[in-house]
C-alpha positions, 0 to 999 in steps of 0.5 A: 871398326870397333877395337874389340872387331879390330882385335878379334880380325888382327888376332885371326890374321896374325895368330891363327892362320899362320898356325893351321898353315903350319898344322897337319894334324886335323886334331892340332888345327882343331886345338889352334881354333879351340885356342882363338875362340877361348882367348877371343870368347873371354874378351867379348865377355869381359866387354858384355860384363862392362856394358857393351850393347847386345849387338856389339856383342852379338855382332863381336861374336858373329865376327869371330866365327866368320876369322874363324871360318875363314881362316879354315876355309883358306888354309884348308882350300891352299892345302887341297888345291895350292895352285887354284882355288876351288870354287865354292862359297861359305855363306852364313844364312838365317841369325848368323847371316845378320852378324848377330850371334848370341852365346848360345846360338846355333851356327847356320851355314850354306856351302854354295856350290857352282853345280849340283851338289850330286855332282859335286868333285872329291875335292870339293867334297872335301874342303866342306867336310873339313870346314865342317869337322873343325867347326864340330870339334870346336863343340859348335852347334852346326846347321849346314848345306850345300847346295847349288843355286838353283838347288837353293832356289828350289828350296825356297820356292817349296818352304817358305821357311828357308826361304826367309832364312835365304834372305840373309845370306851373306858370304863368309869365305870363297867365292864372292861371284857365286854369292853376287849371281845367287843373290840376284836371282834369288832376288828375281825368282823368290822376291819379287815375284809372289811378294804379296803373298810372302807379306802375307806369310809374313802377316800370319806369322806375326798374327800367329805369334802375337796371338800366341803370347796374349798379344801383350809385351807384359807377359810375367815371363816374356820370350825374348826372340817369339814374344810380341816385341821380341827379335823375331818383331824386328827380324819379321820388318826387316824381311818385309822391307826387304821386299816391298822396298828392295833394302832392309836399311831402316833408315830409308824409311826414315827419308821416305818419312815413314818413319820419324826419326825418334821411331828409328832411335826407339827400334834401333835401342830396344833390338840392341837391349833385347839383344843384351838381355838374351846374351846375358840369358845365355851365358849365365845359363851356358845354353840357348835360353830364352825364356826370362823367367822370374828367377832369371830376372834377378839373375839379369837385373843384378848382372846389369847393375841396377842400382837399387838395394833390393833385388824386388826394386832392382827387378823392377827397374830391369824389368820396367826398361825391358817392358818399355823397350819391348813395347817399342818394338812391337808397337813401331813394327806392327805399324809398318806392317800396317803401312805396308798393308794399306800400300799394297791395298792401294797399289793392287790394280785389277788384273786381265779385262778388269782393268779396263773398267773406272775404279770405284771411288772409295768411300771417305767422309769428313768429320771435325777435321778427320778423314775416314777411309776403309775403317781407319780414322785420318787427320784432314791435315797436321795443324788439327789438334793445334787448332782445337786441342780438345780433338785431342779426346774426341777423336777417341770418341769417334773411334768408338761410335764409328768402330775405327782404328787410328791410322798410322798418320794420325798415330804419329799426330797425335804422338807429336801433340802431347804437349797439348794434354796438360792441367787445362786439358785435364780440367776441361768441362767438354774433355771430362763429359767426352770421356764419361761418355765413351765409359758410359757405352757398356761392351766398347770401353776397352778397345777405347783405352787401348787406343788411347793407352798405345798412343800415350793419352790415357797415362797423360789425361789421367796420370794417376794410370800413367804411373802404372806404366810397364810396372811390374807387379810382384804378386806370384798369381799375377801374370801381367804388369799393373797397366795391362791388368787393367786394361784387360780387367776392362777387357774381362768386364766388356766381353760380359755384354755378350756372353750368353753363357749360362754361367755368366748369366748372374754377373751380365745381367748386374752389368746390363742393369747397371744404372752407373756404368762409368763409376765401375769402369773408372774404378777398374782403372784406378783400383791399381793405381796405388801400387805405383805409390810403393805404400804397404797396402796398395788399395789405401793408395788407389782410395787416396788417387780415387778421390783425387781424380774424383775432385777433378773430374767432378764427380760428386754424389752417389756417383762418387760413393760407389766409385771410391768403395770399389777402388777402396774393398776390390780385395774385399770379396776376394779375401772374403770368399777365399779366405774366411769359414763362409758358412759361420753367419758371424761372417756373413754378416759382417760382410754384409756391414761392410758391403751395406746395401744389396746395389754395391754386394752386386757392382762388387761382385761383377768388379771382382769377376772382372779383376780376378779374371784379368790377373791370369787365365787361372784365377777364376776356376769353378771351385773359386766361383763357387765361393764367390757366389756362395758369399754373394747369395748368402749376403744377398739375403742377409740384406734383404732379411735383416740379421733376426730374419736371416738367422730364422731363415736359416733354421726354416731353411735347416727343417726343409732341407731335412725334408728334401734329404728325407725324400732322397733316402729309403725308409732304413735310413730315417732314424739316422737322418734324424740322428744326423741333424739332432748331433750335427753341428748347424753350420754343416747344413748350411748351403749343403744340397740333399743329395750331399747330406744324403750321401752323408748319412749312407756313408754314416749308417755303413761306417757304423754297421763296419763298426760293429763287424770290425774286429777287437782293436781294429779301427772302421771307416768310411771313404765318400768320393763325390765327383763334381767335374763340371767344378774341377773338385771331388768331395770326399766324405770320411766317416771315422770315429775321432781319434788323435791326429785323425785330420793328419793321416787323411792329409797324408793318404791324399798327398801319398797319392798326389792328390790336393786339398782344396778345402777342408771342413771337419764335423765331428757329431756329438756321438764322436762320429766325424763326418769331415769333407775334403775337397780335392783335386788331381794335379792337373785341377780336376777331379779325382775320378781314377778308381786305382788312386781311390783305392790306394788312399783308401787302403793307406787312410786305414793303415794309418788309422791302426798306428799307435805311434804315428809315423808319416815316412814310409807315405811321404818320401822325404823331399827338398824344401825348396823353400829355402833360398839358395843365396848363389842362385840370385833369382827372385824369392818367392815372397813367403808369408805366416801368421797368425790373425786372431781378427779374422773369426769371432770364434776361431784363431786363424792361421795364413800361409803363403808358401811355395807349394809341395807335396805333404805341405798341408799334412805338415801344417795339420801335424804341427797345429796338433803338436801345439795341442791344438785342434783344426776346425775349417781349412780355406786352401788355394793353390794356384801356379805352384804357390799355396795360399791357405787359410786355416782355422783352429781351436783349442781341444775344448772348441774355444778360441785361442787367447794365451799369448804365449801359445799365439807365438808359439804356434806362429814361430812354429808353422813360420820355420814350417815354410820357412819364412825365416828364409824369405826376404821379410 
């Protein structure tokens, strides 16, 4: 027995039962177990605090509860009845019934009772109620029963739930007979009979939940009881076990040789360190958490005293350990449950007449010394890949040809030949065409890497991918570590094959016509690779290890070209579309310089689909595609025009549009047309549809005639909503004469309803009219459409608008910039970026943000710009999972481009304080 459990029993024998003996009070006896539980709480911290394991802990604490029960238990039954004892039992069921029980955890147990429990005694009656008003006084979560053992069994019988949380019954106090003869029956009765279908209970359990959590261990912020290769991994072999073999002893597997030694050792340490984990998430948060969000990860890996200087490094080794650990877990799991599936197969004989019939043989080919059967892949015996390491490769190949998965045996085999995989392997002629070949088959390359990824050859072949392995990525937006990004970037790039979706049409049909598909694919493994270098800029990083495993792979040519231009611009396009005024033709074209020929803006494009949607869920929304697509055709064209043909274009393209838009007005609104197109600036008819301009014109001609009937001193204007809901955006028009801080007040009407801007283009016409479009969002990402919250940013933009002196206050109710980090929280900082870029436009200064995200942010940004005296020209806003990532150009009053550098540091010292970036770690 461990010292801690030895103290923990010594105490409770020496001290607290002689105490309740000699206590009446039930209140006395409850401040005698409140006492025990403090002293031995305190101790069992102090050794978590010091680096004890997650189940010596756990189990720590289990034993406590189990003196402490038992020591209510006795002296409650010599109270109530000295000369006999009653016959019942304590049992602990569910975690508790497994010894383990976490600081936050609930107490379940079973009164087991000798007879039903509507016939139950006084007595007896009793006893259970004041074992139970000790635990409550105490303040313990309590879940509890009484039940005879047929009642028990019932039960089971009817919910499948209690009858897994039976399965760990073990007795705490009283009588060990009634638990011996509930124990076998339960056995007999709900065990072994119906056990396939309580595997596959168990199955669906497992399917449901790994489905639930994407099927991944690298969620950003994982579960660590439900989330694949959490406790209820663990708990689900266990119970499993359990039934098909009698036992739940892991360790019978190991001498059945199902499995290896180092298997048993990896599962055993990653339920002991999750275990940890999840004590440490209770107690510092004084409940059941269970979530390991980024802010406790800090809180966690600083707790575990990992060694490094930064908390970003120290949450990545945490991290790193509880990604490996995790994974463990949920690979070794899902194996056996895949073993006991193919036993049960085996094993399940014809019933009634059937079995009278010869069994059909079962199909089974032979192939370069693997055996196939019932889709699984074999090895025809251990020594294969001994005998011919390249098998090594080309049992990937088959998988794929064939649509197989590795059996388990041939998991374990190839496990226990890695040694083999060394430089001679990685420079092999037949091992690099083998693998160009399974990248070649558009739509069946992920599952490949997958395979190979689980059984650790992909990180092994090519070790440029190995250093991703479980590695953390510190980008807000990103929802999975730097290896599964990749696999499921590749996961996002094969769907594409048979999406018939018409919005997918433009990116299948460049993936389809692709002529090169394994310089596409190699390049999405590699375009991360770079991050494992710890280098400022990953993509230089990748570019670096591109070309490296280019050399060694031998891949030369075009080939090359194109391989190493996608690891080296992945960002590119991305940073393009979200960032830059898409309609100035100074940045199509230099887009179009740096992406040279049509082929490459293509792969690029279908790359970045790829990428984007392989970051999270969220990264591809309808108004980002819009972007993306915009720079795309726009580029397209420049390509194929040349610069003086697309300009010329462009102007052919003004005059036809001015048809179009004619043909959507009535006859009164032609001389405003006209008017619109001489004093509007060129850049707001680019990409701009008919109907819009259309819209725009209206809204123009009303605003005017509002102008005249508005009363002396009384500022007009007019609001536009345009719903695009199929894009996740409203366009709203504002139709204003341009007065100080017009850009200002729209922000705060927008934000006084809660509504988000997406994008912000400000025209102001030659007359002084402006014509600015906002793009805009509910907080759910979807487009404004309530008529009461237009309304109420209507009648607020024109209160706003009559202020003299203007005063935000009484619409944006003061909040706390949590921006500010709170130096006792020691969580993980949001990392919080501004500066101003003067590289970005040839005619704008640009201003990038990256903030935690809040109501009024924008509005604050605009105010602030205007106090530097200076004028807000185009917005790129993107808000994703509580961050905001904006870009915003701005001008000096006079439209010129911002070149005093003394005005540069004061607008960037400005809008830093703004988000406070002197509180983010820099």
């Amino acid at each position: 027995m461990h010292p801690i459990s030895e103290s923990i029993t010594q105490y409770a024998e020496e001290t607290l039962i002689p105490g309740l003996r000699n206590a009446n009070e039930q209140s006395a006896r409850a401040d005698l177990i409140k006492d025990y539980i403090k002293v031995q709480d305190a101790r069992i911290r102090e050794i978590h605090d010091l680096g004890a394991g997650g189940l010596e802990v756990a189990g720590a604490r289990a034993l406590m509860v189990d003196n402490l029960i038992s020591a209510a238990f006795l002296t409650a039954q010599e109270r109530l009845s000295p000369k006999s004892p009653i016959s019942i039992a304590v049992t602990a069921v569910g975690g508790y019934g497994r010894s383990t029980l976490n600081p936050g955890s609930d107490i379940d147990i079973l009164f087991l009772l000798p007879v039903n429990s509507t016939k139950i005694s006084k007595l007896t009656s009793q006893l259970v109620q004041e074992v139970l008003y000790l635990l409550w006084d105490t303040g313990f979560k309590v879940g509890h029963a009484s039940r005879s053992i047929t009642e028990c069994l019932t039960e089971a019988k009817q919910e499948q739930q209690s009858k897994t949380a039976l399965m760990d019954t073990r007795l705490v106090a009283g009588d060990q007979t009634l638990v011996d003869d509930f124990i076998r029956r339960f056995q007999r009765d709900c065990i072994q009979k119906n056990s396939e279908a309580f595997f596959e209970l168990r199955r669906q359990d497992l399917r449901s939940r790994h489905n639930k959590y994407s099927h991944t261990v690298f969620l950003q912020e994982p579960h660590v009881k439900e989330s694949c290769g959490g406790l209820r991994d663990f708990h689900n072999i266990i119970w499993v076990e359990q039934v098909e073999r009698g036992t739940n002893d892991l360790e019978a597997l190991v001498r059945e040789r199902i499995l290896t030694k180092r298997a048993y050792k990896e599962i055993i340490e990653a339920y002991d360190f999750v275990h940890r984990v999840r004590n440490e998430l209770h107690y510092h948060t004084g409940r059941s958490t269970d979530i390991l969000t980024l802010r406790l990860q800090g809180i966690v890996a600083t707790n575990f005293q990992y060694p490094e200087k930064s908390i970003l490094r120290r949450c990545e080794s945490f991290m790193r350990d509880y990604y490996r650990h995790t994974r463990h877990l949920y690979n070794h799991t899902t194996s056996l449950m895949e073993i006991f599936q193919i036993e049960i197969n085996e094993n399940d004989e014809a019933k009634g007449w059937l079995k009278f019939l010869p069994k059909p043989k079962k199909k089974r080919i032979e192939l370069d010394g693997f055996i196939v059967r019932d889709g699984r892949i074999y090895p025809k015996n251990s020594e294969i890949f001994r005998d011919e390491p390249h098998r090594l490769m080309r049992v990937f190949q088959e998988c794929q040809r064939r649509n197989l998965t590795l059996g388990p045996q041939m998991r374990k085999l190839i496990k226990e030949n890695w040694d083999l995989i060394d430089d001679t392997f990685r420079y092999n002629k037949a091992n690099r065409e083998t693998f160009r070949a399974m990248l070649e088959r558009k739509g069946q390359v992920a599952d490949t890497l997958r395979r190979m990824h689980r059984v650790g050859v992909l990180g092994r072949w090519m070790p440029e991918f190995g250093q991703l392995d479980c590695l953390v990525q510190h980008e807000f937006f990103h929802r999975y570590t730097a290896d599964e990004h990749t696999l499921r970037c590749i996961e996002q790039l094969d769907a594409l094959i048979e999406d018939d979706r018409r919005e997918r049409e433009v990116y299948r049909k460049i993936l389809t016509d692709l002529e090169d598909p394994y310089a596409i694919y190699l390049a999405l493994i590699l375009h991360d690779t770079g991050r494992a270098e710890n280098v400022r800029e990953h993509t230089d990083g990748s570019a670096m290890l591109a070309a490296k495993v280019c050399s060694r792979l031998k891949i030369r040519g075009e080939r090359r070209s194109l391989l190493t231009f996608l690891v080296d611009h992945h960002l590119t396009f991305w940073r393009y579309a979200t960032n830059k005024n898409l309609d100035d033709p100074e940045v199509i074209e230099e887009f179009a310089a740096v992406m040279r020929e049509p082929e490459r803006l293509k792969a690029l494009l279908v790359f970045t689909y790829a990428d984007s949607n392989g970051t999270n869920e969220d990264a591809w929304s309808p108004w980002k595609e819009t972007l993306m697509l915009q720079l795309y055709h726009a580029t397209l064209a420049f390509l194929k025009s040349g610069k003086e043909r697309y300009r010329d274009d462009l102007d052919a393209k003004i005059q036809k549009l001015k048809k179009r838009t004619q043909n959507c007005l009535k006859d009164k609104y032609h001389e405003q047309l006209e008017m619109h197109f001489e004093r509007m600036p060129k850049g707001y008819f680019r990409y701009r549809a008919p109907e819009s301009i259309a819209i725009h014109v209206r809204a123009v001609r009303r605003f005017l005639i509002k102008e005249e009937k508005a009363e002396e001193n009384s500022i007009a204007s007019d609001l536009r909503w345009i719903a695009h809901e199929d894009r996740g955006y409203t366009e709203l028009v504002v139709t204003v004469r341009n007065c100080s801080l017009l850009i200002e007040k729209v922000a705060c009407a927008l934000a006084a309803s809660q509504i988000n801007i997406i994008a912000a283009d400000i025209y102001t016409r030659t007359d002084g009219v402006t014509c600015d479009v906002f793009h805009v969002c509910t907080e759910d990402q979807e487009a404004v459409t309530n008529a009461t919250t237009k309304k109420k940013v209507e009648t607020t933009f024109s209160e706003l608008i009559q202020q003299e002196a203007y005063d935000s206050s009484k619409y944006l109710k003061k909040t706390r910039n949590f921006l500010q980090k709170d130096p006792n929280e020691g969580g993980l900082p949001f990392p919080v970026r501004a500066f101003v870029n003067n590289h970005a436009s040839q005619q704008y200064t640009a201003i990038e943000v990256q903030a935690l995200d809040r109501i009024g942010l924008l509005h604050d940004l605009f105010l602030e710009i205007g106090k530097c005296g200076l004028a807000t020209v185009h917005a790129r806003i993107c808000t994703e999972k509580g961050a905001a990532m904006d870009t915003i150009y701005v001008s000096q009053l006079d439209g010129t481009k911002v070149t005093d550098s003394a005005k540069l540091e004061e607008l960037e010292s400005s809008i830093q304080k703004l988000v406070g970036f002197e509180h983010a770690d820099k």
